[in-house]
Each structure stands twice: as structure tokens, then as C-alpha cells.
C-alpha positions in Angstrom: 11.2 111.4 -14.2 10.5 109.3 -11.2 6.7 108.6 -12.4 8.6 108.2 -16.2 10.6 104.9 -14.9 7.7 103.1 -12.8 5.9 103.3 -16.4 9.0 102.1 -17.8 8.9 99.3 -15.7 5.1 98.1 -15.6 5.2 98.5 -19.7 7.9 96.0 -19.6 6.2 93.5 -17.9 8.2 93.6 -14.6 8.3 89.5 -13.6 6.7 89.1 -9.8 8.8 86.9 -7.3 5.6 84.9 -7.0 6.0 83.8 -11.1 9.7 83.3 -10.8 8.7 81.0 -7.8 6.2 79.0 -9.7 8.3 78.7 -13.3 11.1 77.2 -10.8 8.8 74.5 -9.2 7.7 73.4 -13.1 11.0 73.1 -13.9 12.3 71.0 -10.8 9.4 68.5 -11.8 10.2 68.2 -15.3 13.7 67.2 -14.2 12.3 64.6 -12.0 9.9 63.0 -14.2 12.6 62.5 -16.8 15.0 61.0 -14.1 12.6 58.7 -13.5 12.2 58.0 -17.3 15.9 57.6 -17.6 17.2 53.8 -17.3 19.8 53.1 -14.9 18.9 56.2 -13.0 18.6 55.8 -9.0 15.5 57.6 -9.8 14.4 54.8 -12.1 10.8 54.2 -12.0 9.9 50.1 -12.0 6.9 50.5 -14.5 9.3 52.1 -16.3 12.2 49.9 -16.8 9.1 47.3 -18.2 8.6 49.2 -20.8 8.7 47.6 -24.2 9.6 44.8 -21.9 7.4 41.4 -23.5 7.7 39.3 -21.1 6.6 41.5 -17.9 3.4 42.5 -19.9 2.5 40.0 -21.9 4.2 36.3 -21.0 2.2 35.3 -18.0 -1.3 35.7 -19.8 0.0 33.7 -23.2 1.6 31.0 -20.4 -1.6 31.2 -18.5 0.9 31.1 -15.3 -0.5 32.9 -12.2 0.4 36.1 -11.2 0.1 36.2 -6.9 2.7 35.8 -5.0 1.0 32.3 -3.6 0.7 31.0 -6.6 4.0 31.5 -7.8 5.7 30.1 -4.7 2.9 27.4 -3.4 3.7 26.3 0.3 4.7 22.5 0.1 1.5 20.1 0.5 0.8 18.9 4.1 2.0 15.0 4.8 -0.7 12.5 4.9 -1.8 11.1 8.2 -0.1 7.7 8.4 -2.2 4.1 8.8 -1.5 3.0 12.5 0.4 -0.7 12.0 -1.7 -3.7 12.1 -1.1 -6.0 15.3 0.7 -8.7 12.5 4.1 -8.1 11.1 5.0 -10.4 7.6 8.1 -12.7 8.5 8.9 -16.4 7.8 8.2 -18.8 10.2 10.1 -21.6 11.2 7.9 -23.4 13.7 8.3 -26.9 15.3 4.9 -28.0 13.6 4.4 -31.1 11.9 2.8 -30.9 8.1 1.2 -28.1 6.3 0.6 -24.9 7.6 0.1 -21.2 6.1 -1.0 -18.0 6.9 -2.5 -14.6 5.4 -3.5 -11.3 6.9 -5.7 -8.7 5.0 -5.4 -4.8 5.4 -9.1 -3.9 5.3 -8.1 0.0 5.2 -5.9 -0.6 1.8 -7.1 -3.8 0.4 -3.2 -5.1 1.2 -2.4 -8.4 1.5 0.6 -10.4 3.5 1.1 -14.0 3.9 3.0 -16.9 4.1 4.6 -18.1 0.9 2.0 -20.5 0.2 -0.6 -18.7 1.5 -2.1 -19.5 -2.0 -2.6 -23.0 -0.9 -5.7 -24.7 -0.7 -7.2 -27.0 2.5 -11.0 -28.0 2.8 -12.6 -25.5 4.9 -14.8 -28.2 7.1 -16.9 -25.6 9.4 -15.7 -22.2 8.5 -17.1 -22.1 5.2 -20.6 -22.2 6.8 -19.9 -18.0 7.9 -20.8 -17.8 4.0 -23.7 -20.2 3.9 -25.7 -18.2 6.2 -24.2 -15.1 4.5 -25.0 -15.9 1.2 -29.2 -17.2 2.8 -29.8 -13.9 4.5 -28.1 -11.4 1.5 -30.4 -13.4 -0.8 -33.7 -13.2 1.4 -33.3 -9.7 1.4 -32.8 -9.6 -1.6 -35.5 -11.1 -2.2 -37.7 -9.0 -0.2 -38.4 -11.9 2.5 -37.5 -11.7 6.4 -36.6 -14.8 7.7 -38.3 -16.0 10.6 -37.2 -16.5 14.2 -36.9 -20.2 13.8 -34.7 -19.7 10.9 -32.7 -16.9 12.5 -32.2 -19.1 15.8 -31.1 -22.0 13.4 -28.3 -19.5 12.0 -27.5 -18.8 15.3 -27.0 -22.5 15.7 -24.5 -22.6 12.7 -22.6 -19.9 13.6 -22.5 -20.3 17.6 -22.3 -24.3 18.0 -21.1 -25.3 14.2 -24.9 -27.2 14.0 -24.2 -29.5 10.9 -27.7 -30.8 10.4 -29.1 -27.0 10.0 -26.3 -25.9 8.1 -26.7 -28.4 5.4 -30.8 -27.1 5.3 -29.1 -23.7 4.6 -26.5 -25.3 2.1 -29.6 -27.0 0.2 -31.9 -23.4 -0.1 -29.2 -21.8 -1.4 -28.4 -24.2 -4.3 -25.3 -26.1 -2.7 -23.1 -26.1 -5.2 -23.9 -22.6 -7.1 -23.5 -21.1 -3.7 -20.0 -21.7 -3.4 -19.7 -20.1 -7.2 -21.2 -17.4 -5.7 -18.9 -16.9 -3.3 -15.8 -17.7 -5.4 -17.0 -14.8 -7.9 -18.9 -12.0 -5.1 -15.8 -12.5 -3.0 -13.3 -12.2 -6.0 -11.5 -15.3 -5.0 -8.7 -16.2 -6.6 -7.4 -20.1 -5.2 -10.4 -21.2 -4.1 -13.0 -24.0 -5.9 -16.0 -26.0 -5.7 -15.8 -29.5 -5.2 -18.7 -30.9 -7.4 -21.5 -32.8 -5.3 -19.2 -33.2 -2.4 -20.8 -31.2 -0.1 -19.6 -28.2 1.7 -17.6 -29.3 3.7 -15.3 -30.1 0.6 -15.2 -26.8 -0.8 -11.3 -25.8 -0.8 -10.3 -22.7 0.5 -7.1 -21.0 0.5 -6.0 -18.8 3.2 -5.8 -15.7 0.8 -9.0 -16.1 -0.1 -10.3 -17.0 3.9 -8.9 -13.6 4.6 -10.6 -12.2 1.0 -13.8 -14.3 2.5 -13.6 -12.3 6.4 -13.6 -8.9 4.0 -16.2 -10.1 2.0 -18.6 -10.7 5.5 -16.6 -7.2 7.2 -17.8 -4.9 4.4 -21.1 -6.0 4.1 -20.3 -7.6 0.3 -21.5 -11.4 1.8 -24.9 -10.7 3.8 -26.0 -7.7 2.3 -26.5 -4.2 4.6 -29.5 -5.8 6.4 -27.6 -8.4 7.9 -23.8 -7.8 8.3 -23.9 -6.4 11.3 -26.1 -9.7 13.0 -23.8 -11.9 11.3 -20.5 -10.3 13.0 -22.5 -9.7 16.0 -23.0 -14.1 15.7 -19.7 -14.7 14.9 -18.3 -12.7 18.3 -20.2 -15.1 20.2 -18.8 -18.3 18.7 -19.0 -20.8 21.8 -17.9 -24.5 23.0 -15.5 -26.4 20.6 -15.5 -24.0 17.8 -13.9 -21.0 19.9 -10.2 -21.5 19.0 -7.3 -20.3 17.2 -6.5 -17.2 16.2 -8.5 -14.5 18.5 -7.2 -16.8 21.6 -3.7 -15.3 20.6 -5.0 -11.9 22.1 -5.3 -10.6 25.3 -9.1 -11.0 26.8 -10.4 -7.8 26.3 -9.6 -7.8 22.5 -10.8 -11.3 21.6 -14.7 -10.5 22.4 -14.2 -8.0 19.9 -13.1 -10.5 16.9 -15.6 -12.4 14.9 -14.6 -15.8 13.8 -15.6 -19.2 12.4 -13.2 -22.2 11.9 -13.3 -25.8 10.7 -12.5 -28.8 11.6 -12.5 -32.5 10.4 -10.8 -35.7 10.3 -9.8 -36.6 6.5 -10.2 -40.8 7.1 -9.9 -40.6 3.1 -6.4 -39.0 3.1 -5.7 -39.8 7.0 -5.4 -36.0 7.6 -6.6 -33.2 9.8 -7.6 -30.6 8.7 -8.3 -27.5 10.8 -8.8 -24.0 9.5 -9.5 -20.6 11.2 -11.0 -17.2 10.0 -10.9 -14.0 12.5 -12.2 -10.6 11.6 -10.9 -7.8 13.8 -11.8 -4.0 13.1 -8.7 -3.4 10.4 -8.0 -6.5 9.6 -9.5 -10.3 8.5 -7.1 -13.6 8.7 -6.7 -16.9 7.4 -4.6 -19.6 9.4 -5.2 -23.5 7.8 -3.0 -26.5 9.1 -2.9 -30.0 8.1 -1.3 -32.9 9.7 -1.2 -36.7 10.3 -4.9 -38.0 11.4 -3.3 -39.6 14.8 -2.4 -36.0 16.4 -5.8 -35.4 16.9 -7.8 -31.7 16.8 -6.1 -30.2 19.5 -2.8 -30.1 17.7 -4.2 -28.5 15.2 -6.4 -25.6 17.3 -3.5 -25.1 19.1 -1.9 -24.4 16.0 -3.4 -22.4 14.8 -3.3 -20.2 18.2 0.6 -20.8 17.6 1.0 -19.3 14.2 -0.7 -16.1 15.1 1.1 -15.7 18.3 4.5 -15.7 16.5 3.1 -13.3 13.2 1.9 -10.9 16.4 3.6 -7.7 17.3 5.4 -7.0 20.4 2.7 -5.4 22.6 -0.5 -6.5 21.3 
């Protein structure tokens, strides 16, 4: 009998505890799997819940937007380094100086222009205009593939230095007198200026917009060409005797051996006038200062003047 029911048993398939142990795990995981396939389950699976879901598969390739993190939340751009002020501030002036007078400063980082509200004003540029006429000689010769000589460079030297008016109008004569100042009118893009026909230049009227438009022209290489600019400025540093006044006298020592400039002066018999102008170039900036007055106050008025205007345009501390 005993051997009867272990047969029993084994023909009915007697289930192990090892089976019933492994059926139990399958079944635990089915549940799982379909917890996590049910939505609003805890057990919710995220790739789930897209499911049939457009947008999430589909809407940021048709949109072409990007997918990253980074890109969806960029970090907000960096500010841009700020210009440093230039030594001038724009105001009105209400100075005690008899006549005309007016005033412009150019930004030779932005292009940016300030000025007095005539600054469009014109005044015969005597002297100053003769920083162009040796420009507009040397930017040519090289052009020209010619270097000039030493006699000709020391006579440019002479313009620029001492205001030499005989070897100035030699220059003013190679370079086709009137048709340079033309030039200069269209190479500079000035805007007030213009030629006076078969005068001479000394005659040529300059406002001082375009004496500032005329320091940028020389500062950026436009006027003398790349051979020469920097001999040019380098001349114009070293302006000496009666031409070194005005506006680089306004700052301290140290700074003015650093400016470049060339001014004008003349008595007007014709109109009884003085007429005294001044162009500076400094490292971020060119200027324009032009004054004109009764013939009796003499040229000092005037140079002094023109030291005046830029003192009071200066900022506190320069």
C-alpha cells in the first residue's frame, strides 16, 4: 500500500516547492509591469504616460526647437564691456568771449559726434588746413610709388613744426591746389566744408565738424596713407613756437606731448576779423575749436580762446 500511494503521487505530477516558488516570482512581475502601464498609478512609468502623446514625440523635431536642457533655458548673454568716457562732456557754453566761437569733439571708437550748436559753421582755416596738404603729398607719392626725399621730408617738417608758408604753398601747388581741397572734402566725407576757387588755401572754409572729421581722417590713416600716418602724427606732436596753442594747452603736461595738433591763424583785413582755428588729435578722440572776433583784439585773444573753450567742455579730473 505504502509503495501504491508514492506511485499515486509521482503519476500525478506532485508540484516541487521550487516551481511553486518560481510561478510566484512570474506572477509578482506581471503585476508590476502592468502597474507601471496603468495611468495615474504611483507606479506610473514616464515613457509611459507619453504614449500616444504627439507633442512629447513628435513636436520638437517638426518645431526644429532644441531638446538639451541649455538650450531650452539659455543663461542670459554677458553685458558688453562699457567705452571709458572721453575727457569732454557736451554742454552749452556761456562764455564771456567776444564774437563767434564753436566747438566739436569726435568719438574715434564709435564714429560719435558732439558739438556746439553751430558746430556746423564754417571759418577759413588759415594754417591748420596745411596737416592735409602734406597729408594729401605723401598719401599720393606713395601712391604713386615714389619716396620723397629728405629735403622734401625736412620741408614738411617745416609746415607742420613752424607753419612755413612759402613751402607749404610748393606742396599746395604739386598737389593741384584747388582739387586738393576736393579731395579732402570727398576722402574725408565732409559735410560743411568748401573750396574757395583760386583763393588759395588759406581760404578754404572749414567747419569745426568737419576739423574734427579732418583729425580722424589723419588718426586713421584715411589722409596720408599707412606709410605715412604715423610720421605725420609723430610731426604734428612736435608742433613748436607760435603755432603750439589752444586746445592740448588745456591739459596737464604729461598728456599734451601726447596730442597732435595743427591750428591757424590770420588777420582778415578784408572783413576786419580774426580768425584763429585749432585741431587736436588725442588717442580716442580728434577736436575742432574755431573763433572769430574783431581784428583789434589781436591773436592772443583768440589762442587763448581757444585754450578757454576746451577747458570749460573738460571733465572734472582730466
Amino acid at each position: 500500500m505504502a509503495g501504491n500511494r508514492r506511485a499515486d503521487r509521482n503519476g500525478r505530477g506532485e508540484t516541487s516547492p521550487l516551481r511553486l516558488i518560481a510561478v510566484a516570482v512570474i506572477l509578482i512581475g506581471l503585476v508590476l509591469v502592468s502597474l507601471r502601464l496603468l495611468p495615474g498609478s504611483p507606479f506610473e512609468s514616464a515613457a509611459a504616460a507619453k504614449w500616444g502623446d504627439s507633442e512629447a514625440t513628435t513636436g520638437d523635431r517638426s518645431t526644429g526647437a532644441a531638446t538639451d536642457r541649455s538650450a531650452r533655458h539659455p543663461a542670459p548673454p554677458s553685458p558688453s564691456p562699457s567705452l571709458a568716457p572721453l575727457p569732454f562732456q557736451a554742454k552749452d557754453l556761456d562764455l564771456d568771449i567776444e564774437g563767434w566761437y564753436s566747438w566739436s569733439v569726435l568719438d574715434r571708437r564709435t564714429g560719435k559726434i558732439i558739438g556746439s550748436k553751430n558746430m556746423g559753421e564754417t571759418n577759413t582755416t588759415a594754417s591748420l588746413i596745411k596737416s592735409w596738404i602734406v597729408a594729401d603729398y605723401l598719401r599720393r607719392a606713395a601712391e604713386a610709388g615714389q619716396t620723397p626725399s629728405d629735403a622734401k621730408l625736412a620741408d614738411a617738417t617745416l609746415i607742420i613744426r613752424d607753419s612755413d608758408n612759402t613751402r607749404a604753398q610748393q606742396f599746395y601747388n604739386s598737389v593741384g591746389r584747388d582739387a586738393s581741397i576736393r579731395r579732402l572734402i570727398s576722402t574725408c566725407k565732409l559735410t560743411d566744408s568748401s573750396v574757395a576757387p583760386d583763393k588759395g588755401w588759406s581760404r578754404t572754409a572749414l567747419s569745426p565738424r568737419d576739423t574734427a572729421r579732418l583729425g580722424n581722417c589723419i588718426a586713421t590713416g584715411t589722409a596720408a596713407g599707412p606709410k605715412w600716418t604715423k610720421w605725420l602724427l609723430n610731426e604734428m606732436k612736435l608742433v613748436r613756437g607760435a603755432g603750439d596753442f589752444g586746445i592740448r594747452k588745456a591739459f596737464p603736461a604729461a598728456q599734451q606731448k601726447q596730442i597732435a595738433i595743427k591750428n591757424g591763424w590770420i588777420d582778415r583785413t578784408e572783413e576786419q576779423e580774426m580768425h584763429i582755428n585749432c585741431l587736436a588729435i588725442g588717442d580716442t578722440w580728434t577736436m575742432g575749436v574755431m573763433v572769430r572776433y574783431p581784428i583789434d583784439l589781436g591773436y592772443d585773444y583768440g589762442m587763448k580762446n581757444c585754450q578757454k573753450i576746451t577747458e570749460a567742455l573738460l571733465r572734472p579730473g582730466t
